[in-house]
N, C-alpha and C positions, 0 to 999 in steps of 0.2 A: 460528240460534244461532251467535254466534261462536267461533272456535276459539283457545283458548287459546296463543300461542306456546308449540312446545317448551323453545325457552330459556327458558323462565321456570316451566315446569309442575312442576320441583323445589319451589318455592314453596309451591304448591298441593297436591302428592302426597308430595313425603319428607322436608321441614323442619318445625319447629316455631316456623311463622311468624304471626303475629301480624295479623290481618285489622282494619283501623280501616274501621267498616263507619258511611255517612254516610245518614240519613236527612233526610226534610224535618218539622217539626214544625206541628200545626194552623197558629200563625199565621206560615208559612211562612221560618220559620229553619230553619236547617241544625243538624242533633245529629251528635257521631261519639262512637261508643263503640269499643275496643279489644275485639277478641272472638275467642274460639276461634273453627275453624271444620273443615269437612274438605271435600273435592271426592268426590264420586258419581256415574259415569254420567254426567258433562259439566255437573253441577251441584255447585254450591256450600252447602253446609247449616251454619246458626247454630241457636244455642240462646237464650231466654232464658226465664227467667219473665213469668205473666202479671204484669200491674200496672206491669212497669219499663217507662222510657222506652223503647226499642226496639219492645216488643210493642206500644205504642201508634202507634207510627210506623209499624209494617214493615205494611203491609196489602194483599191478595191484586191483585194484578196492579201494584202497588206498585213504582216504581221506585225503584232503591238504587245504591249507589256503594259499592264498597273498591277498597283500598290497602293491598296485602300488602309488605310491606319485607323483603329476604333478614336473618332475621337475624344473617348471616356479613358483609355488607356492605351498609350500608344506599341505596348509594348503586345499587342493584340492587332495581326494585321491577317490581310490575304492579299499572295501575289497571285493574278489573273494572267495568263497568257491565252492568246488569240488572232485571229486573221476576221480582218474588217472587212464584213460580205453585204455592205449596203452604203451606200451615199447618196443623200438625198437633200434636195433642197426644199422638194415639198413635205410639208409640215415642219420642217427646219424652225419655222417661227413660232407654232403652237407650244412647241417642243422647248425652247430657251426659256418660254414665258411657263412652263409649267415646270422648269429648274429654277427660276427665278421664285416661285412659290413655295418649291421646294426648300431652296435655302436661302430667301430673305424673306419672306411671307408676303411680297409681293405680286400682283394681279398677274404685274407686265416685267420687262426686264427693262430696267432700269436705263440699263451703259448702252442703249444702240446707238449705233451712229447713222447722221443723214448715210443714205445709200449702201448701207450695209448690207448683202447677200448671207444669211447665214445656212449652215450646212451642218444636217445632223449623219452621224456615222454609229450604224450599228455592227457590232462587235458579237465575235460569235466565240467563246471562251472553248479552247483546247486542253486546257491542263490548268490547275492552281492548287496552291500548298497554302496554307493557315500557319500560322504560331499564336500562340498563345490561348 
């Protein structure tokens, strides 16, 4: 497992910074979406619902790509590479709702929809570079 630069672990642990997390799609295009996220135990964890693009990309030993940007200076990032060694539905909902407190100070998350399944994914970091 790589180890995250301390310079940079603020990113990861006590900003509310912004994860553009890059998958590959079936015919082998690149997708990036903008995502909450939190760090655990040396691991990186997202949220999405079934059915979106994400949960169709992100698949169990799955490799992935973010790019966390400070956002007090953007010129201040770390790229994370990794392979997604968990998917799980349970706690999936604990999990949204404490990204939701995360980054809007809210209990609960907000945006669910009737019958939404969500699905959290944890990410186990193999290599990452910092600038600035």
């Amino acid at each position: 497992m790589a180890i995250i630069p301390e310079t940079h672990l603020d990113l990861l642990t006590g900003k509310k910074a912004f994860a553009n997390v890059a998958t590959v799609m079936k015919d082998g295009t690149p997708q990036v979406t903008p995502i909450w996220f939190d760090y655990a135990n040396g691991k990186i964890r997202i949220n999405t619902a079934r059915g979106r693009v994400k949960a169709r990309t992100l698949k169990q030993n799955g490799a992935v790509a973010l790019a966390i940007m400070d956002p007090d200076n953007p010129y201040r990032y770390i790229q994370v590479r990794g392979r997604v060694i968990s998917i799980a539905e349970q706690g999936a909902d604990a999990h949204i709702d404490g990204l939701a407190k995360k980054y809007l100070g809210q209990d609960k998350y907000p945006f669910r929809q009737p019958g939404e399944v969500r699905v959290m994914y944890e990410i186990e970091p193999t290599s990452a570079q910092a600038m600035g």
